[in-house]
C-alpha positions as CSV (number, residue, x, y, z in Angstrom):
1,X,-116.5,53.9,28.8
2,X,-117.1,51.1,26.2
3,X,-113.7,52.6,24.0
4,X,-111.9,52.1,27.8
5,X,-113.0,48.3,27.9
6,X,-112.2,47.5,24.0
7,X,-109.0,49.4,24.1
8,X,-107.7,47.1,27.6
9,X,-109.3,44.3,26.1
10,X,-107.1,44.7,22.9
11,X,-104.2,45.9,24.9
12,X,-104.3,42.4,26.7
13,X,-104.9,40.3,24.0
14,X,-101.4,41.9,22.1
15,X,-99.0,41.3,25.4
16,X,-100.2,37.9,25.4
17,X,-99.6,37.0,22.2
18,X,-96.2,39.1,22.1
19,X,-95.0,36.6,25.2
20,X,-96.4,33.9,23.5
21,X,-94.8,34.2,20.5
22,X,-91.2,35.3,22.2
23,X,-91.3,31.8,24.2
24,X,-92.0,29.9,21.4
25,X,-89.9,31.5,18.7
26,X,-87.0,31.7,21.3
27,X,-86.9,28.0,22.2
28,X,-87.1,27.0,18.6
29,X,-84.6,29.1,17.7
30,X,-82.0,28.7,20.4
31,X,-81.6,25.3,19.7
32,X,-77.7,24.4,19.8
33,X,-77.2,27.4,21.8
34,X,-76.1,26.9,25.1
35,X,-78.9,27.8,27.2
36,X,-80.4,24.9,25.9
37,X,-76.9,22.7,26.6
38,X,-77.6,23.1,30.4
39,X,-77.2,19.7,31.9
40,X,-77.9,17.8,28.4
41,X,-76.0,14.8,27.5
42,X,-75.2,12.9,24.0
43,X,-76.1,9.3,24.1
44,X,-74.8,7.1,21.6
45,X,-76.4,3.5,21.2
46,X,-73.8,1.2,19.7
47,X,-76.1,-1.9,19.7
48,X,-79.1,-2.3,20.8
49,X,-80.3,-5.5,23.0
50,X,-83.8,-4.7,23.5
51,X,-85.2,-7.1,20.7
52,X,-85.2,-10.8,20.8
53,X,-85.4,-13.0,18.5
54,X,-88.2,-16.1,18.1
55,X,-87.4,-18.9,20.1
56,X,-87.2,-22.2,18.7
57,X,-90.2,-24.9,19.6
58,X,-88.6,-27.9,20.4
C-alpha cells in the first residue's frame, strides 16, 4: 500500500515537471518563430519627447 502512494506520488511529481519544463523551454526557444509573431508589431522610436529640459528662472 505505502509502495502504491510513493510510486503515484513520484509519478505526479515527474508529469509536472515534464510540462513544466516543455512550457518553459518551448517559449524560450520559439522565440522568432512565428507562433510567437501572432499579432506582434515592431516599433521604432525615432526621437523621443518624453524628457524636458530645465526651465530657465527668470
Amino acid at each position: 500500500m505505502m509502495a502504491k502512494e510513493i510510486t503515484a506520488l513520484f509519478s505526479g511529481l515527474m508529469a509536472g515537471l515534464a510540462v513544466s519544463s516543455f512550457k518553459h523551454y518551448y517559449h524560450m526557444f520559439a522565440e522568432g518563430q512565428d507562433r510567437t509573431k501572432i499579432d506582434q508589431y515592431e516599433v521604432i522610436v525615432v526621437e523621443d519627447k518624453t524628457k524636458t529640459t530645465r526651465r530657465k528662472k527668470s
